[in-house]
C-alpha positions in Angstrom: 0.0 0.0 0.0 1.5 3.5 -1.1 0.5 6.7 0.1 1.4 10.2 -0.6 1.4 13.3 2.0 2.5 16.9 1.5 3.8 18.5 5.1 3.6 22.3 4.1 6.6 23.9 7.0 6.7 27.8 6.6 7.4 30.7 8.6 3.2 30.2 9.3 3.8 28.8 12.2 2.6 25.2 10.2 4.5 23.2 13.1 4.7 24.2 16.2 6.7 22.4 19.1 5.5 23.0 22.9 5.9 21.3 26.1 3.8 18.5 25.9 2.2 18.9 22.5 3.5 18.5 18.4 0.8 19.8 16.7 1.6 18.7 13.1 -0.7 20.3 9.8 -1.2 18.1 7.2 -2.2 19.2 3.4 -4.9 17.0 1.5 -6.1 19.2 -1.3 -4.8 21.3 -4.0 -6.7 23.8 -3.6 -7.0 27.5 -2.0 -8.8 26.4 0.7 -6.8 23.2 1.7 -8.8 20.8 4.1 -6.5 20.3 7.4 -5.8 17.7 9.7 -4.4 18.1 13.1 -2.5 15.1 14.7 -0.9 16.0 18.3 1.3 13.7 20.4 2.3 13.8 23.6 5.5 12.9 22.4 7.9 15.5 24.7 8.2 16.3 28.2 9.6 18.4 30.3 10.3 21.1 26.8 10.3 24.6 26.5 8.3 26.2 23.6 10.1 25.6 20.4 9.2 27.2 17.1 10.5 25.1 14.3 8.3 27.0 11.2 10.6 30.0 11.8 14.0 28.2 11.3 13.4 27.4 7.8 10.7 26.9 4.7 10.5 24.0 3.4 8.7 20.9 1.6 8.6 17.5 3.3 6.9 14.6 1.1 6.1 11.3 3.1 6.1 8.6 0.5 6.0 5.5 2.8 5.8 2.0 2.0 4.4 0.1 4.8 5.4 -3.3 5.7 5.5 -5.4 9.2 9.2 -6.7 8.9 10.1 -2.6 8.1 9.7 -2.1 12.1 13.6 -2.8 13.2 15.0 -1.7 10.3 17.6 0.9 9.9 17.2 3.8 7.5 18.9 2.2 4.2 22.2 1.9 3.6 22.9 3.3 0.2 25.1 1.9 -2.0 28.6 4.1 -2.5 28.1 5.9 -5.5 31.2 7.4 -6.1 35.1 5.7 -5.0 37.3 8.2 -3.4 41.0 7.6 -3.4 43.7 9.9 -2.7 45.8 11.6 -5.9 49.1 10.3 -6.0 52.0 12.8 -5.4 55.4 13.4 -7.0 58.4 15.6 -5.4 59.3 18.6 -6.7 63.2 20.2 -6.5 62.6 23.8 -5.7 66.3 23.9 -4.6 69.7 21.8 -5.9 71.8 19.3 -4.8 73.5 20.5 -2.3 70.2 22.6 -0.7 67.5 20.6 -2.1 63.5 21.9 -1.0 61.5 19.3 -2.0 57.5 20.2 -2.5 54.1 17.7 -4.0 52.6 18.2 -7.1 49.8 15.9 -8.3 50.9 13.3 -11.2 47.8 13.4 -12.8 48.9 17.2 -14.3 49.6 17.3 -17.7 53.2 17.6 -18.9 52.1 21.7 -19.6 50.2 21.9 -16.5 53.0 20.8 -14.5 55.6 23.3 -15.6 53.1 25.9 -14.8 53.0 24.8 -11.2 56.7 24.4 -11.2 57.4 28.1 -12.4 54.6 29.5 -10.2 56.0 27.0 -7.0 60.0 28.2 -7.7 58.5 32.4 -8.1 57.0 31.9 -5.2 59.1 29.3 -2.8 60.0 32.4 -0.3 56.6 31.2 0.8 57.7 27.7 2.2 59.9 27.2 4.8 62.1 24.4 4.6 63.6 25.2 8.4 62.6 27.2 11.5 65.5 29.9 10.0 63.2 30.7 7.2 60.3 31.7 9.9 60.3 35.3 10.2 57.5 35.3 11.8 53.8 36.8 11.3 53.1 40.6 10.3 52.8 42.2 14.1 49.6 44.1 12.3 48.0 41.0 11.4 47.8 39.2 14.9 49.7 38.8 18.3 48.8 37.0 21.4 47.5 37.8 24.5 46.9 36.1 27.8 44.6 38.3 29.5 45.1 36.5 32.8 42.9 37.3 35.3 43.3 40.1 37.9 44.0 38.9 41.2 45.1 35.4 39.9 48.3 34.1 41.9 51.2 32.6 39.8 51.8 29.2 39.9 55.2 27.4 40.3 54.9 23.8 39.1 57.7 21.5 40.5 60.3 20.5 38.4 60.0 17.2 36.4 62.1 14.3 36.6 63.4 12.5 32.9 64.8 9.1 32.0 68.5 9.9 31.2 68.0 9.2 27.8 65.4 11.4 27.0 67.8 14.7 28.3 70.1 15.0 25.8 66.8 15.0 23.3 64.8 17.5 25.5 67.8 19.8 25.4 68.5 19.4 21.6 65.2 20.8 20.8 65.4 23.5 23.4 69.0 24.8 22.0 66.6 24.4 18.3 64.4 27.0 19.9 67.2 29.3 21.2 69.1 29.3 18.1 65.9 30.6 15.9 64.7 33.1 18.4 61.8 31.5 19.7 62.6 31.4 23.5 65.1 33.5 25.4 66.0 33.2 29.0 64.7 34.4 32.2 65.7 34.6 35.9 63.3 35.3 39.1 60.2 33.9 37.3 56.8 34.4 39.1 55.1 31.8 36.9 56.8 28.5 35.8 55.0 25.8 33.8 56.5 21.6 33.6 57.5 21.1 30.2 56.0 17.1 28.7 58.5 15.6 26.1 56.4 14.2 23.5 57.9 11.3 20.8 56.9 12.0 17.2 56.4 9.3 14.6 60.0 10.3 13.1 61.3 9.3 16.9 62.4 13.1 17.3 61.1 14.5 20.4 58.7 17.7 21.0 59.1 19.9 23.5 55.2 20.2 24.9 54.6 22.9 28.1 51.8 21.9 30.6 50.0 25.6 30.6 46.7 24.4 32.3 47.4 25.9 35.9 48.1 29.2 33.3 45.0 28.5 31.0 43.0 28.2 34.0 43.2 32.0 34.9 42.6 33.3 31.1 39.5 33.9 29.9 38.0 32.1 26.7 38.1 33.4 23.4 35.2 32.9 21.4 36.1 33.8 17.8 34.2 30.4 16.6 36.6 28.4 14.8 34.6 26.4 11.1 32.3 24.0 11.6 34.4 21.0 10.1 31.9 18.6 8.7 30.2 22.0 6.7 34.1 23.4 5.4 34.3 19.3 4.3 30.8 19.8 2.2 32.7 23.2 0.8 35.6 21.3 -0.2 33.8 19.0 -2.4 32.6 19.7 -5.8 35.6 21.5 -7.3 37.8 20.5 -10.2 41.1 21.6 -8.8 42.4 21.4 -4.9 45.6 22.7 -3.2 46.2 21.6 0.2 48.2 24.1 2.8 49.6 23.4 6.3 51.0 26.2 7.8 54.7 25.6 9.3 54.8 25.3 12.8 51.9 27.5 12.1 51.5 28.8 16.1 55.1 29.6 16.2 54.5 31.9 13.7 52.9 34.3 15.8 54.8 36.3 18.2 53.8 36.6 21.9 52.6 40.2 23.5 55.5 41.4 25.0 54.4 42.0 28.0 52.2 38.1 28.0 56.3 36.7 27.2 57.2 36.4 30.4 53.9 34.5 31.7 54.6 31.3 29.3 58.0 30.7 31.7 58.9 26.8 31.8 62.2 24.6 32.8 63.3 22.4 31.0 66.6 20.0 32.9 69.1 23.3 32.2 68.1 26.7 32.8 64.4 28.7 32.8 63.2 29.6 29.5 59.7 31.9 28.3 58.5 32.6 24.9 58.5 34.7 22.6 56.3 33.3 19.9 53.4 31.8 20.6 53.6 27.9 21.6 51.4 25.1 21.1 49.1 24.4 24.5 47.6 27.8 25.4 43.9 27.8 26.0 43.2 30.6 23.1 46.1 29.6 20.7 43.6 28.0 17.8 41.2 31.3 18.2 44.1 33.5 17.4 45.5 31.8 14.4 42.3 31.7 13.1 41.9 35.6 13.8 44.7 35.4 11.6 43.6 33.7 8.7 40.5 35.7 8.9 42.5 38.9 8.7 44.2 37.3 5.4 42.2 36.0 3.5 38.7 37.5 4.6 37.4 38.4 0.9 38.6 34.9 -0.2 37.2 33.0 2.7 34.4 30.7 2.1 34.7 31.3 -2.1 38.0 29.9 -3.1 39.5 29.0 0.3 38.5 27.1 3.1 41.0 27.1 6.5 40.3 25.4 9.6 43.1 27.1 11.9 46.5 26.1 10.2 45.1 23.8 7.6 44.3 25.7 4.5 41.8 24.1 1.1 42.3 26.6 -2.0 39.6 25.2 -4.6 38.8 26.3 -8.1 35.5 25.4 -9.6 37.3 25.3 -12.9 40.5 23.6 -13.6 42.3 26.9 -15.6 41.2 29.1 -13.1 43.2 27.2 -10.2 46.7 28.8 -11.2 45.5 32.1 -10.8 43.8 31.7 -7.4 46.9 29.9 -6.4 49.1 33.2 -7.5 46.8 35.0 -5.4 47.0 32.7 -2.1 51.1 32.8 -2.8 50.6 36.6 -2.5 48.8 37.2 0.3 51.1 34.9 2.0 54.1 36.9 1.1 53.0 40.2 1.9 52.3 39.1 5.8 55.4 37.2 5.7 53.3 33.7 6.5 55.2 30.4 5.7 53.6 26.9 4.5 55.1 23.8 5.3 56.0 22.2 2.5 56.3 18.7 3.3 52.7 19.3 3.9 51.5 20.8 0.7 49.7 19.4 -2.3 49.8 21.1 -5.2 46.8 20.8 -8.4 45.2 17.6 -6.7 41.5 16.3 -7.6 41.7 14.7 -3.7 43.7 14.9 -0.6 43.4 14.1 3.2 41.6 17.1 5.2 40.5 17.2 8.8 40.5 13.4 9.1 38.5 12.9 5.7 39.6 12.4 2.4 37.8 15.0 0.0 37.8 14.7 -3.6 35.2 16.3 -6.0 32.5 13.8 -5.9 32.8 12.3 -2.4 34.0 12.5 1.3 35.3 9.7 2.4 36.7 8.3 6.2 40.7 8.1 6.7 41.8 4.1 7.4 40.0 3.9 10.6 42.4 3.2 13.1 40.2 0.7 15.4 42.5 -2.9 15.7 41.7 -4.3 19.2 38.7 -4.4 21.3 38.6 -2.3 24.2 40.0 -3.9 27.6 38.8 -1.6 29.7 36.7 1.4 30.6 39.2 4.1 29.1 39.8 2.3 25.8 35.8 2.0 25.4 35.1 5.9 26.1 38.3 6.1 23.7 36.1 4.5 20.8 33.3 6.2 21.5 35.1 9.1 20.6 36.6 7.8 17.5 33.3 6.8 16.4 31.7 10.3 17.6 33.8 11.6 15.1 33.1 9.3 12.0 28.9 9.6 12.5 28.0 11.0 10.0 29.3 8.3 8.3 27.8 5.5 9.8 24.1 4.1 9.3 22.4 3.8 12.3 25.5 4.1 15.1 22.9 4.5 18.0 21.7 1.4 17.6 25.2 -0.3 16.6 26.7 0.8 20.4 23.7 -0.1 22.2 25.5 -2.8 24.2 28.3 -0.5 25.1 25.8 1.7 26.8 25.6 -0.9 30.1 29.3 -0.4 30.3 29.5 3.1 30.3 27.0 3.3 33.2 28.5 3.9 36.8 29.5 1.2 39.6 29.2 -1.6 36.4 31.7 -4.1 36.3 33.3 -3.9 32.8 32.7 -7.1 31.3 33.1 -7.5 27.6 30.2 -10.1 26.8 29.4 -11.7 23.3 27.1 -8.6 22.6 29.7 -6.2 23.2 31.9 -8.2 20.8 29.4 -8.5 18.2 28.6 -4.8 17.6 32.6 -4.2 18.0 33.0 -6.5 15.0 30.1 -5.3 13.1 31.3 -1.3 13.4 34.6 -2.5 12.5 33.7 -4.2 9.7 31.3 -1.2 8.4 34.4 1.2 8.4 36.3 -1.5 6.5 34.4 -1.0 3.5 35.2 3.2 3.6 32.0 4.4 3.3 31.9 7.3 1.0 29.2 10.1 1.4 28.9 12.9 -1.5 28.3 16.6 -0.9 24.9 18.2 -1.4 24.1 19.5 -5.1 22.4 22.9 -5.1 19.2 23.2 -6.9 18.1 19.5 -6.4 15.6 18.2 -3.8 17.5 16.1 -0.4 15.5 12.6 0.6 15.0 12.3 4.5 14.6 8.8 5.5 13.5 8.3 9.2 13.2 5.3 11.4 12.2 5.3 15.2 13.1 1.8 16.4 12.3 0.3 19.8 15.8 2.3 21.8 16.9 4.9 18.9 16.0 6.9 15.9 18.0 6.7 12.8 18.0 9.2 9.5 19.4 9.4 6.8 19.7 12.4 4.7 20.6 11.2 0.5 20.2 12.9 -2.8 20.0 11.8 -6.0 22.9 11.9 -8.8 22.7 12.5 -12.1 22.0 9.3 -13.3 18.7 9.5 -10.7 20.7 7.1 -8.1 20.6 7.8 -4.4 23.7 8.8 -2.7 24.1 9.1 1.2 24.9 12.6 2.2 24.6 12.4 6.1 23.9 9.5 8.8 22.4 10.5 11.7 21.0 8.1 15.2 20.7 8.5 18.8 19.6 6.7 21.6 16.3 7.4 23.4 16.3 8.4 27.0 14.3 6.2 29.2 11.0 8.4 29.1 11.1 8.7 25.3 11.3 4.7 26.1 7.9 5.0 26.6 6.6 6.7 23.5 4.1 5.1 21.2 5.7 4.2 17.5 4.3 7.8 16.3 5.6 9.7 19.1 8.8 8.0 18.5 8.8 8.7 14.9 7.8 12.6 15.4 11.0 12.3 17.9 13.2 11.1 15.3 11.5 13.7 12.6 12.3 16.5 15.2 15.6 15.3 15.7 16.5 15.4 12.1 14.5 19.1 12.0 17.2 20.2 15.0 20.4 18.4 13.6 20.1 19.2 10.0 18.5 22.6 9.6 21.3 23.9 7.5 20.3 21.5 4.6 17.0 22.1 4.8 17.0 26.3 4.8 18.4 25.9 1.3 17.0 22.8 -0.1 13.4 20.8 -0.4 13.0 17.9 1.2 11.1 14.9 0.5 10.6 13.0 3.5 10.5 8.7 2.8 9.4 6.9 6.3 9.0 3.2 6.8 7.3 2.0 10.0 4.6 -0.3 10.4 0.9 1.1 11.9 
């Protein structure tokens, strides 16, 4: 049996959410005067007066199927429509032998595309920095860092740490590194000193890390709001031509308030030591690089570049045009004397890792998940769910997928990993072997909102059609219900999970229409 419903939602206040009540207009006639029906559910509790019509204006379409067996199923898992592999790179020789400065170009360029990008990388490689020496730092006028610590906040002296005698020689390599270059100087008669925490990179080098949180604990917040990832990932997508930046030791790049220096103190095993850039570990470090990039590349921002702090996307629409807004990039990089790193770059690539995602024209796809062993205790478990937190928008019905990990989380439970637990472990694991690839939204075409309420969570899924009028997942979306939504009837629960989706994913549907597809038995 097939039906058809239009749900007319527009700033008329057509659905209303109070405490208590979800009054929910439905349209049954073509004409000017449209026959109504009214269906309210006591579906919420406890809610303050919410009024969804004004967020956006849209058209849902229920077209539902319904079938018995449909009850316990997940919203559909659509088949990948697109593959999404990363472009292979090649090294380019900006230097010579004896001082070579390697950089990545794509090898897909053509022979006459890639000289291009080699004579614009070598007119531009005062850009790069191949060493800390070739940091001058970041234009004063651009940015510099304050503290802002709190008046009336005492100075704290952490005690001084004790090292494996292997590790000292390491710790005071990198700190003579940071001497030589100019980014620390000494002190004497400190009023704040902070530990420093030697941290091993994957090369085996060692990084000199300062524990600042006694210091971040008397500055307060700075709330320039850094991108939303998962919506500068969507951005990314959907362009011919991608450059990938990584700024070099991007935070070092930004000098310290002169009078804040003195504040960032720490002691290493020889002598006391404070900044004069700005290090990694302060409490508003991200906020002011991104001030930075704001100040940059503010009329590019959000057209032909996308930056989350020190990461930076440049993306032409057109393939030809991607030489000239990389010319302008180089420029605006030179003039406030920012470096890139360039063992980080990619140059004139159709995909490349960003944020954790691989991004390519026609798809997002998941890094190798890194998720080997089960979790042996309570830590490694909260560990996954964070992993997994991460990765949900990739991952059909994850609510429902962790439901036996919930009992384990709860506190005073013996954690005891049970055949349940080990089940779903080996079924999520198995789901992010396959790399699930998600595309970006098209503008101009309708979005299809599948929703399922199932006995403990509601699941949606958010797809689109391509061009060749298959479906392609754009979003995932689940959550557990809490123990009075338990309760619910199965249309409470699925006005819960339409809700959810209303809350969650109001930034597709303000610029798209929306035809909403529900199975669930009656």
């Amino acid at each position: 049996m097939r039906r058809q419903t239009t749900l007319a939602i527009s700033c008329g206040k057509v659905l209303k959410v109070k405490a208590q009540i979800v009054v929910f207009t439905q349209v049954q006639s073509d004409d000017e005067d449209d026959r109504k029906s009214v269906a309210s559910s006591n579906y919420i509790s406890n809610s303050t007066e919410e009024d969804f019509a004004q967020i956006y204006h849209i058209t849902l379409i229920e077209d539902s199927e319904i079938e018995d067996e449909d009850a316990e199923d997940a919203p559909v898992e659509l088949e990948e429509g697109v593959k999404a592999t990363i472009d292979e790179l090649k090294e380019v020789n900006l230097g010579n032998t004896e001082d070579p400065r390697p950089i990545y170009t794509s090898v897909s360029l053509t022979q006459q595309e890639d000289g291009a990008y080699i004579t614009l990388l070598h007119e531009f490689k005062d850009v790069f920095a191949w060493s800390y020496k070739k940091m001058p730092g970041l234009d004063p006028k651009v940015a510099v860092h304050h503290l802002l610590v709190k008046k009336g906040a005492h100075p704290v002296k952490q005690g001084q740490c004790r090292f494996r005698p292997k590790l000292i020689p390491l710790i005071e390599n990198e700190v003579n590194k940071l001497i030589e270059v100019g980014f620390i100087r000494e002190v004497k008669y400190p009023m704040w000193i902070s530990s420093i925490v030697p941290v091993r990179k994957k090369n085996g080098q060692i990084r000199v890390c300062v524990d600042f949180r006694d210091l971040n604990n008397t500055c307060p917040k700075d709330d320039f709001p850094l991108p939303i990832a998962e919506l500068m990932i969507d951005a990314t997508t959907g362009h011919e031509d991608l450059s990938f930046m990584d700024g070099s030791s991007g935070y070092n790049q930004i000098r310290m308030a002169p009078t804040d220096e003195e504040l960032t103190i720490f002691r290493p095993p020889k002598g006391i030591y404070c900044y004069k850039v700005m290090p990694f570990g302060l409490k508003n470090a991200g906020a002011t690089y991104q001030t930075a990039m704001q100040r940059i590349f503010d009329d590019m921002l959000h057209k032909n570049i996308e930056c989350y702090v020190d990461d930076l996307v440049l993306k032409s629409k057109k393939r030809e045009d991607h030489l000239y807004d990389l010319r302008k990039v180089f420029e605006r990089l030179r003039r406030h004397q920012l470096k890139m790193n360039p063992s980080k770059c990619a140059f004139g690539v159709t995909s490349e890792k960003c944020l954790g995602f691989n991004v390519r024209q026609r798809g997002i796809k998941i890094e190798q998940a890194k998720i080997d062993a089960e979790p042996r205790n309570i830590h490694e478990l909260k560990s996954l769910q964070g992993k997994l937190a991460y990765l949900r928008r990739f991952i059909s019905n994850l609510a429902s997928r962790c439901q036996p990990f919930s009992r384990l989380m709860k506190k005073d439970v013996l954690f005891e990993w049970d055949e349940a637990c080990d089940k779903a472990f080996k079924s999520i694991k198995s789901y992010l072997m396959k790399h699930p690839v998600l595309v970006a939204p098209v503008h101009g075409r309708p979005l299809i909102l599948y929703v399922v309420a199932q006995e403990r969570s509601v699941g949606i899924l958010l797809a689109q059609k391509n061009d060749k009028g298959k479906e392609n997942a754009l979003y995932y979306l689940s959550r557990t219900m809490t123990p009075n939504e338990l309760k619910y009837s199965p249309i409470e629960k699925l006005y819960l999970a339409l809700i959810f989706a209303i809350q969650k994913l109001k930034h597709y549907f303000q610029s798209h229409s929306i035809i909403w597809s529900q199975r669930r038995t009656l």
